[in-house]
C-alpha positions in Angstrom: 74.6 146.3 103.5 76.8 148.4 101.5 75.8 145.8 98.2 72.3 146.5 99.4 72.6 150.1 99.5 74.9 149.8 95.7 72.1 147.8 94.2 69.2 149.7 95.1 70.9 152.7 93.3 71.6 150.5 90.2 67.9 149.3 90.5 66.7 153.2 90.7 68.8 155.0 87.5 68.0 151.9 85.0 64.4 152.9 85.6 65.2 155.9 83.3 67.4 154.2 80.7 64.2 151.7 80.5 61.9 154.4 79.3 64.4 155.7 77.1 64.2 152.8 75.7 60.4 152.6 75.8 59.9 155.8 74.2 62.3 155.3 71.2 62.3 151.9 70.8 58.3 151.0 71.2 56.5 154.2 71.3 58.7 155.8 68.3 57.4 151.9 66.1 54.2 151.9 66.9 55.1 148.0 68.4 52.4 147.5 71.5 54.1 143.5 71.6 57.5 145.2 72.7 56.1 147.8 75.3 55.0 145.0 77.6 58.4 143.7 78.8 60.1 146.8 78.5 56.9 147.9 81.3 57.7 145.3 83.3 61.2 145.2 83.5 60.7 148.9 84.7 58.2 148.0 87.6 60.2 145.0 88.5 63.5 147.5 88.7 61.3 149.5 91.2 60.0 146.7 93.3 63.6 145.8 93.7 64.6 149.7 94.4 61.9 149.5 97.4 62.8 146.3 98.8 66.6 147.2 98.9 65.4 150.3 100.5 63.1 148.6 103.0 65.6 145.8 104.2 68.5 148.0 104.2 66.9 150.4 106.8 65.8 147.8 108.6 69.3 146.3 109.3 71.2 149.6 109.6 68.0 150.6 112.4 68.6 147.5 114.3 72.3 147.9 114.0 73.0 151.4 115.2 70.1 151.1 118.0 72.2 148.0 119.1 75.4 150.3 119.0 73.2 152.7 120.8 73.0 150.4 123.7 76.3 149.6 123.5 77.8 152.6 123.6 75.8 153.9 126.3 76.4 150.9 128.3 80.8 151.4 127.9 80.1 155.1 128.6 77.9 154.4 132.3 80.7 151.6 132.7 83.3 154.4 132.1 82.1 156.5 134.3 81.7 154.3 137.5 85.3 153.7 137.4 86.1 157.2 137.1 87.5 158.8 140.4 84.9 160.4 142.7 87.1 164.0 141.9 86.0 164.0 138.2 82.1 163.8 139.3 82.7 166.5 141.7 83.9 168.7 138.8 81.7 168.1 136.1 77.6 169.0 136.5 75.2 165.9 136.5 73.4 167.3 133.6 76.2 167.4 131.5 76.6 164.2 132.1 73.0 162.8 131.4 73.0 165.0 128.0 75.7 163.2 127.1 75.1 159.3 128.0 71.2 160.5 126.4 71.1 162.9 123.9 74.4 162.9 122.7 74.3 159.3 122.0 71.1 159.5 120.4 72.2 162.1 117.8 75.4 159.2 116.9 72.4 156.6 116.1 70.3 159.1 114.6 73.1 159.6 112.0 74.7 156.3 111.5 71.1 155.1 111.0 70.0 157.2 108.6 72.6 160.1 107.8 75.6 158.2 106.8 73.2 155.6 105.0 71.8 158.7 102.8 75.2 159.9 102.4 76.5 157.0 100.9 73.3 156.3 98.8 73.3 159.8 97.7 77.7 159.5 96.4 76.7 156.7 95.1 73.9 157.9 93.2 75.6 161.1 91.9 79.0 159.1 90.6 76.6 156.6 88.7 74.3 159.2 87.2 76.8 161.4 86.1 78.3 158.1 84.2 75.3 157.6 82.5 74.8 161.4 81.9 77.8 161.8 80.2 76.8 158.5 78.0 74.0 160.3 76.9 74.8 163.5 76.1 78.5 164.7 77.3 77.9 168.3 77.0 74.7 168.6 78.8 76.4 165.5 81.8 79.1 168.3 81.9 76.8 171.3 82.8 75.2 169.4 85.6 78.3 168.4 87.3 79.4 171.8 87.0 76.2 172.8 89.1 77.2 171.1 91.7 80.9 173.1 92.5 79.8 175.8 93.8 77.4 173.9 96.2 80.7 172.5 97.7 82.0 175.9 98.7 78.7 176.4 100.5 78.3 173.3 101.9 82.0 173.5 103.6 81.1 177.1 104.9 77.6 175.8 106.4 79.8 173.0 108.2 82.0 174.9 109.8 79.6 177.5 110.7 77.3 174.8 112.1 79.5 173.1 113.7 79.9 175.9 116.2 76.3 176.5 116.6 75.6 172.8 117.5 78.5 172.8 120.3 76.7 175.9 121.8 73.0 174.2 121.5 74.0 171.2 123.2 75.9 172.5 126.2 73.5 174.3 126.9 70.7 171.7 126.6 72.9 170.1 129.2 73.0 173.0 131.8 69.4 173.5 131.5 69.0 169.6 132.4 71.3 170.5 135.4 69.0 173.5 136.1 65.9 171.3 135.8 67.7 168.0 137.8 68.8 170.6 140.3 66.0 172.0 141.1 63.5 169.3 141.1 66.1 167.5 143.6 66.4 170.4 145.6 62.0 170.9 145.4 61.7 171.2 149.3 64.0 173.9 149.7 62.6 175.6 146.8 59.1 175.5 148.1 60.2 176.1 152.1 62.1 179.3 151.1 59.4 180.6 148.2 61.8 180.1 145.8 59.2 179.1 143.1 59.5 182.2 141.0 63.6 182.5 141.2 64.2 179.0 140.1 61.0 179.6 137.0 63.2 182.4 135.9 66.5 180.8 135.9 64.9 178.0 133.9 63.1 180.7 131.5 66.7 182.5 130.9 68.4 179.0 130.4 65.6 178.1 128.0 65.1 181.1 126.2 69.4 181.4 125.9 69.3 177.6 124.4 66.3 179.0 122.0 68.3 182.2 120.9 70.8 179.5 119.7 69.0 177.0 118.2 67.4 179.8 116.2 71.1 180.6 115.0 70.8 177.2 113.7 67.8 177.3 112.3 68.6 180.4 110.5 72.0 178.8 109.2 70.2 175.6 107.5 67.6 177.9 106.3 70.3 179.9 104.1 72.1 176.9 102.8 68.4 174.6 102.3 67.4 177.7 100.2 70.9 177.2 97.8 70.4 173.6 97.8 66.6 174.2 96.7 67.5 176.8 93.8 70.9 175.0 92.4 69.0 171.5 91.4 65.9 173.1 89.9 67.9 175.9 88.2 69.8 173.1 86.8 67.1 170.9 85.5 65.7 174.2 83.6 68.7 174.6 81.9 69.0 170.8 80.9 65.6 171.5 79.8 66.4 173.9 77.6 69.5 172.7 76.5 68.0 169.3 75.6 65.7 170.7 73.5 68.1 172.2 71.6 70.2 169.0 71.0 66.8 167.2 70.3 66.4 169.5 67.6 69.6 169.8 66.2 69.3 165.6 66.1 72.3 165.5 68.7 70.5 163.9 71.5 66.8 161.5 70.8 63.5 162.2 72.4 63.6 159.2 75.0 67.5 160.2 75.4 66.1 163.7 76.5 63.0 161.8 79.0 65.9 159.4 80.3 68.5 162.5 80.9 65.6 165.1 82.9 64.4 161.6 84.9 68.0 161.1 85.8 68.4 164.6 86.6 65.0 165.0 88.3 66.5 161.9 90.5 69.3 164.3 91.6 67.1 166.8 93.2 66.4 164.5 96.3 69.6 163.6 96.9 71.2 167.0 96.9 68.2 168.5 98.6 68.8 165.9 101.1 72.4 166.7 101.4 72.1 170.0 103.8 70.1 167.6 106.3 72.4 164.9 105.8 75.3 167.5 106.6 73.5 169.3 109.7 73.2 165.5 111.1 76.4 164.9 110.4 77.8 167.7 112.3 75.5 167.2 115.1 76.6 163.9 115.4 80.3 165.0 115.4 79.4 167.2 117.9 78.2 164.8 120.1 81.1 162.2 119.7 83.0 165.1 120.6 81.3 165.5 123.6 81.1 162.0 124.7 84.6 161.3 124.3 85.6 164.1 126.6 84.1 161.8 129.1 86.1 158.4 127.6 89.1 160.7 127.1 88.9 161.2 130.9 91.2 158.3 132.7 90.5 157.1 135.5 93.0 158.1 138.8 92.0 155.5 141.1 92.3 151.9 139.4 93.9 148.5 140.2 98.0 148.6 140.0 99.6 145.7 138.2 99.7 143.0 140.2 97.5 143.9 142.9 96.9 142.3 145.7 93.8 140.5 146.7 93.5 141.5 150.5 92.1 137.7 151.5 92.5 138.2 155.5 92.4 141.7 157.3 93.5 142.2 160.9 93.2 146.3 160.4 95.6 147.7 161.5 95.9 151.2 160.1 98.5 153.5 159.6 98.6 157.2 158.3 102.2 158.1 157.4 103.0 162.1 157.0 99.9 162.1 154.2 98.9 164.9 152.2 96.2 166.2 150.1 95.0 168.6 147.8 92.7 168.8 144.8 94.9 169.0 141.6 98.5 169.7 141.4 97.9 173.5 142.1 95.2 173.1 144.7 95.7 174.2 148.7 96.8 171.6 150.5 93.5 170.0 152.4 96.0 168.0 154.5 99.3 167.9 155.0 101.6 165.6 157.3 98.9 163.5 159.0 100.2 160.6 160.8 97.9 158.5 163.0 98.5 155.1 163.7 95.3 153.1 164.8 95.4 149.8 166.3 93.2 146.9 165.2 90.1 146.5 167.0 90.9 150.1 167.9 88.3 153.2 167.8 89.8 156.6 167.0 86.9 159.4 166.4 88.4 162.7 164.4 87.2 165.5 166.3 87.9 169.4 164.5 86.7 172.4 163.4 84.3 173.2 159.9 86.5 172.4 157.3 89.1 171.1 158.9 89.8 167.8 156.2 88.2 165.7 158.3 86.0 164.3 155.8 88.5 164.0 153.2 91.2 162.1 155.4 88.5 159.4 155.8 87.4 159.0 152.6 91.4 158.3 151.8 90.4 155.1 153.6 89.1 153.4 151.1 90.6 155.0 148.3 87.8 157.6 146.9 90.8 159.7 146.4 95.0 158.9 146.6 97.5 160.8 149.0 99.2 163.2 146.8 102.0 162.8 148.9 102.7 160.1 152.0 100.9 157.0 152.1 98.2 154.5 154.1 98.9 151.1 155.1 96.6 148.6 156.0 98.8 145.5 158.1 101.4 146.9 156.3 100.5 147.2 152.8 100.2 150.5 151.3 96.2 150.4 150.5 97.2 151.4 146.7 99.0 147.7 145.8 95.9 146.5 147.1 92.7 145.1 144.3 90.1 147.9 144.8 87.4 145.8 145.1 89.2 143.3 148.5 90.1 146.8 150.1 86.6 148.2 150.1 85.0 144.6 151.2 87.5 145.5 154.3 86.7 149.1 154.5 83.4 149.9 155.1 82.2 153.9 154.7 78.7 155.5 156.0 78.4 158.9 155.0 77.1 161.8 156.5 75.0 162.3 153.9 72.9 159.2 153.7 72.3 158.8 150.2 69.9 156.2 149.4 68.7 154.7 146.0 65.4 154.5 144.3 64.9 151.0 145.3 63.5 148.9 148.1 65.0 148.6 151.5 66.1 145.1 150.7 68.0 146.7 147.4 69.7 149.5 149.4 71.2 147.5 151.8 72.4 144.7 149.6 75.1 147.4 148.0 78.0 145.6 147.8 77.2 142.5 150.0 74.7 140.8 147.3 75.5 137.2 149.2 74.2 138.2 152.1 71.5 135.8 154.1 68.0 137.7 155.2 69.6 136.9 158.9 72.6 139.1 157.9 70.1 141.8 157.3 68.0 141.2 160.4 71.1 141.7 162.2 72.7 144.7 160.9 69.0 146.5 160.8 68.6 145.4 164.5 72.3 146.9 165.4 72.3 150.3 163.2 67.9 150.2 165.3 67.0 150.2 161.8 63.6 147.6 163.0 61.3 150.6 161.7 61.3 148.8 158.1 59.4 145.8 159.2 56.8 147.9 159.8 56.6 149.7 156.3 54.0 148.6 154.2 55.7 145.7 152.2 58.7 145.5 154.8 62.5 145.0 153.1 60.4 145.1 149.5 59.0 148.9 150.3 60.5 150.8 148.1 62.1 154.4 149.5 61.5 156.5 146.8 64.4 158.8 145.2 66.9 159.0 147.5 65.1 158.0 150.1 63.1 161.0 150.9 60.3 159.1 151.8 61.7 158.8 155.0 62.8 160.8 157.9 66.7 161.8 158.0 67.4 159.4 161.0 65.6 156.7 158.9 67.9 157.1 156.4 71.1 157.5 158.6 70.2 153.9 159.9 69.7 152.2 157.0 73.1 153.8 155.6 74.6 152.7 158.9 72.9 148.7 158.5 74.3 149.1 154.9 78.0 149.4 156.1 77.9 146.9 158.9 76.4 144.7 156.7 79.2 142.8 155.1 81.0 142.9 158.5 84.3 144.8 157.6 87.1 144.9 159.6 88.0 148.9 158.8 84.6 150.7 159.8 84.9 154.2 158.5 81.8 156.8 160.1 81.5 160.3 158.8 79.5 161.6 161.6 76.6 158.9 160.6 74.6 160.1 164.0 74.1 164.0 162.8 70.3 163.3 161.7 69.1 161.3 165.0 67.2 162.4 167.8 69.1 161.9 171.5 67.1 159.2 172.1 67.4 156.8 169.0 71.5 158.3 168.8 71.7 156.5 172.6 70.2 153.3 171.5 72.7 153.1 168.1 75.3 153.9 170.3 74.5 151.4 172.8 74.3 149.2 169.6 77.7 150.8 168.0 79.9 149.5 170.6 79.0 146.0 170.2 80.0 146.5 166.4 83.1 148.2 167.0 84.0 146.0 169.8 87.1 144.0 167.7 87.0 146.4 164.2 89.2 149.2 163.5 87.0 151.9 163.4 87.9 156.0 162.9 85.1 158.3 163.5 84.6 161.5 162.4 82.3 163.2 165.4 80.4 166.4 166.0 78.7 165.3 168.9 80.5 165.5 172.0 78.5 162.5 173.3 79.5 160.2 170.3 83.5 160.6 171.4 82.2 158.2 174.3 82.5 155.3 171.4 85.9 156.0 171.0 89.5 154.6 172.2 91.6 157.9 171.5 90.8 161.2 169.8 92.7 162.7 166.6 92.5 166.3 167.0 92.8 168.0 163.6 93.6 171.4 162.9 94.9 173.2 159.7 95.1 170.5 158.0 97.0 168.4 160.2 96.9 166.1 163.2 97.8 168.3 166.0 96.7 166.0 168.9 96.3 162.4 170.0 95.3 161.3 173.3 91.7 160.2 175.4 89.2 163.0 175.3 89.9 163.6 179.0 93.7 164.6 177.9 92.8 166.7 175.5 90.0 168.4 177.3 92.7 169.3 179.8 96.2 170.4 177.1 94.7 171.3 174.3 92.3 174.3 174.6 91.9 174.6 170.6 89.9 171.2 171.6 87.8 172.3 173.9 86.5 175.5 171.9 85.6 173.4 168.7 83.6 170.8 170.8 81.9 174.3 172.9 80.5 175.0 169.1 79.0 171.4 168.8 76.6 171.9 171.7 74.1 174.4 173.3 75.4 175.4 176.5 78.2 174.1 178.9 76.9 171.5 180.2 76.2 169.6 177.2 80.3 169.9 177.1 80.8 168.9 181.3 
C-alpha cells in the first residue's frame, strides 16, 4: 500500500517535468514528430496516478472498515467481562458513543486521514527535490512558506484537541438523554413530562452546538491561513520566475514545470487543516475508547480455577463485607449465614438493608471486600466463573428481558436445552401464557419486554433461572409484580423446584416466607437473626415492624 501510495506520487510530479520537457524541447523546435510521445507519456503518467489512487483507497476502505469491526467487536467483548460495578458507574450513552461514534471517527481517519497524510509528506519531500533541481533560489522561497504554517498548525492542534474532547462527551450525554428518555417514555407521558424532558434535550443539544461552533470557528481561522499561505506563494513564484526567465536563469518550460509543481502543492496543504482536525478527532476518540480497555476487569477467573463439575450446595457466608470502592460505606458487614443443601433461607429486612447486594455476592456480580463464600467448601472465587454461575442461578427483581423471542430469552445461558426443558420450566415459573401469543416461543417481546404485563415478565425471568436446573437458586423478590392469585399458583409451583436446591430468597411479601426453611433477618448491614418465621415473629420485634410495612393491615401479617 505504502508503494502504492509512493508511486502514485512519483506518477503525479513527472507530469510537470514532462511538459517541461514538452514545451522546451518540442514546442521551443517547432518538432510536431517529438510532441506525440512526450503527450503520451504524460497521459499515461496520469492514468497510472488514478489507478494508484483508485486501488489504494479501495484497499485502505476495506481494511480500516475491517478494523472497524474488529475493534468494535474487542471493545463489546471488553465490556461484558467488565464487573457489573463499572456499568453502574458509567452512563449507557457514554458507552454507545464510544463502541459507535468514537470508533467511526478511528476508521474515518485511518481510511482516509492518515492515507492523505502520508501522500501529502510524501508529496512535499519529492517536490521540494525537484524544485530545488530547477531553480534553488525560487525551491528555497517555497519551503520557507511553509514554516510559519507549522507554528499554526501545532497551535490549531492543541486548541482543537480540547474542543473535540468537549463535543464528543457531550454527544454522548445527550445520547444518554435521548436513550433515557425514550426508555423511560411511559413515565414521561403518565406524569406529562413531555415538555421537561424536550427542554433537557434542547439545553443538551444547543450546549453540544455552542461547542461544535467553537470548532467550527477554530478550523475556520486556520483553513483561512492554509488558503492564503499557498496562493500567496505561488504569486510570488510567479513573479520571481519571471524574473529568472528573463535574466536567462531559469527556461520557459522550467518556469510551467516549477508553477505546476507548485500549483500541486496547494491541495495538499489545503488538505492538511482537514487532515489535522481528523486527526485530532480521531485521537480523541482512541482516547476515549481506551478509557473503557484501560478499565480491568475485578471479577475474572483466578489461575487455576476450578471447574465446579458436581454441586451439592451447600452455602456458607463467613463474617462477609461489602462496600462500593475502597472508601465507600460499608453495605455489609460481618454476615455469616450458613445454609444447608436442599435448604430454603428467604432474607427478610428493611429498604435498603443490603439485601440485594448480599445475593448478588452469590454468583459473583461483585467480590466480598472482606470475608468470604463457600460453596461445599470452596471459596466461590477459586471457582471458573462460568461452572459457578451454571450452579447458581439468579432471577431478578427487575425482570429484564431482551429484544428477542420468548424462545431466545429463555435460552440465556442454557443454549442445550431440549423444547421439553422449556415446557417444563414455563409450566413451573405458570409461564403457559406464551403458547397462546401469536407465534408462541418465536413471538418476539419487544424491547425489554414491555410488550407484556410485569407478572408476564417476572415468569418468564423466573422459567429463565430454573431452566438449566441449578443447584444454588438465588430470588430477589421475583413475586413483586404478580397478582395474589397467579403469586399462589408459582408458589404452589416454587416448592416443587426448591424441594432438594439450595435456595436464599429475598422476600417482601409476608406470604412468600411460607417457601422458606429459616429466615435471615437483616438489619444495618448485618445478619441480626436466624430462626423460623414463627421465632422471630415472637424475639425479634425489629422483624415484625419491617414485615407490618410489606402489607395493608394486620391481618395480612396474622
Amino acid at each position: 500500500m505504502s508503494l502504492a501510495a509512493l508511486g502514485g506520487v512519483v506518477a503525479g510530479v513527472l507530469i510537470p517535468l514532462v511538459i517541461k520537457g514538452i514545451i522546451d524541447g518540442p514546442i521551443k523546435s517547432g518538432s510536431e514528430s517529438d510532441l506525440a510521445p512526450l503527450a503520451g507519456l504524460a497521459l499515461l503518467l496520469g492514468v497510472i496516478d488514478c489507478g494508484l489512487a483508485v486501488g489504494r483507497r479501495f484497499v485502505m476502505a476495506a481494511g480500516a472498515t475491517g478494523l472497524e469491526r474488529d475493534l468494535r467487536d474487542a471493545l463489546y467483548e471488553h465490556l461484558q467481562r467488565l464487573h457489573v460495578g463499572f456499568h453502574d458507574r458509567w452512563q449507557s450513552g457514554q458507552m454507545l458513543s464510544r463502541a459507535m461514534g468514537d470508533i467511526s471517527t478511528i476508521r474515518r481517519f485511518l481510511a482516509f486521514g492518515l492515507v492523505f497524510l502520508i501522500v501529502c509528506a510524501a508529496q512535499f519531500v519529492l517536490v521540494v527535490a525537484l524544485l530545488a533541481r530547477l531553480y534553488l533560489p525560487l525551491a528555497l522561497l517555497t519551503a520557507t512558506a511553509v514554516a510559519p504554517l507549522m507554528l499554526v498548525s501545532a497551535s490549531f492542534r492543541r486548541r482543537y484537541g480540547l474542543v473535540t474532547r468537549r463535543v464528543q462527551d457531550q454527544q454522548g450525554d445527550l445520547t444518554t438523554t435521548i436513550e433515557e428518555s425514550a426508555v423511560g417514555i411511559r413515565v414521561v407521558k403518565a406524569f406529562r413530562q413531555g415538555r421537561l424532558v424536550g427542554a433537557q434535550f434542547a439545553a443538551g443539544a444547543g450546549q453540544l452546538r455552542e461547542t461544535a461552533n467553537e470548532g467550527v470557528a477554530l478550523r475556520a481561522r486556520y483553513f483561512l491561513l492554509l488558503d492564503l499561505v499557498p496562493n500567496l506563494t505561488v504569486a510570488v513564484v510567479l513573479l520571481a520566475g519571471a524574473l529568472a526567465v528573463g535574466r536567462g536563469a531559469l527556461s520557459l518550460g522550467g518556469l510551467v514545470a516549477f508553477v505546476a509543481l507548485v500549483i500541486g502543492m496547494v491541495w495538499p496543504i489545503e488538505a492538511l487543516g482537514w487532515i489535522l482536525a481528523n486527526a485530532q478527532e480521531a485521537s480523541t476518540a482512541a482516547e476515549r475508547v481506551w478509557e473503557i480497555f484501560d478499565a480491568a476487569p475485578a471479577i475474572v477467573d483466578p489461575p487455576g480455577a476450578v471447574e465446579l463439575v458436581e454441586c451439592q450446595g451447600r452455602l456458607r457466608l463467613e463474617d462477609v463485607g461489602f462496600r462500593y470502592g475502597d472508601d465507600g460505606a460499608w453495605v455489609l458487614r460481618h454476615v455469616s449465614l450458613d445454609i444447608s443443601p436442599g435448604e430454603t433461607v428467604a432474607v427478610v429486612g428493611a429498604t435498603a438493608a443490603g439485601k440485594t447486594t448480599m445475593v448478588s455476592l452469590l454468583a459473583r456480580l461483585h467480590d466480598p471486600s472482606e470475608g468470604r463464600i463457600t460453596l461445599d467448601g470452596r471459596d466461590i472465587r477459586t471457582l471458573a466463573l462460568g461452572s459457578l454461575r451454571r450452579q447458581v442461578a439468579m432471577a431478578f427483581e427487575d425482570p429484564l428481558l431482551f429484544s428477542a423471542s420468548v424462545r431466545e430469552n429463555l435460552l440465556v445461558g442454557h443454549r442445550t436445552s431440549s423444547e421439553g426443558d422449556m415446557r417444563r420450566a414455563l409450566h413451573t415459573a405458570q409461564a403457559d401464557f406464551v403458547h397462546d401469543l401469536p407465534w408462541g416461543l418465536d413471538t418476539r417481546v419487544g424491547e425489554q419486554g414491555l410488550s407484556l404485563s410485569g407478572g408476564q415478565r417476572q415468569r418468564l425471568a423466573l422459567a429463565r433461572a430454573i431452566l438449566g436446573e441449578p443447584r444454588v437458586l438465588v430470588l430477589d423478590d421475583p413475586l413483586s409484580a404478580l397478582d395474589v392469585h397467579t403469586e399462589s399458583l408459582v408458589e404452589d409451583a416454587l416448592r416443587r423446584v426448591l424441594d432438594g436446591v439450595t435456595a436464599l430468597v429475598v422476600v417482601h411479601r409476608p406470604s412468600t416466607i411460607a417457601l422458606a426453611d429459616r429466615v435471615a433477618f437483616l438489619e444495618g448491614g448485618t445478619i441480626a437473626a436466624v430462626g423460623t418465621h414463627s421465632e422471630l415473629m415472637e424475639r425479634i420485634p425489629a422483624y415484625r415492624h419491617v414485615l407490618a410495612q410489606e402489607v395493608e393491615d394486620d391481618e395480612a401479617v396474622a
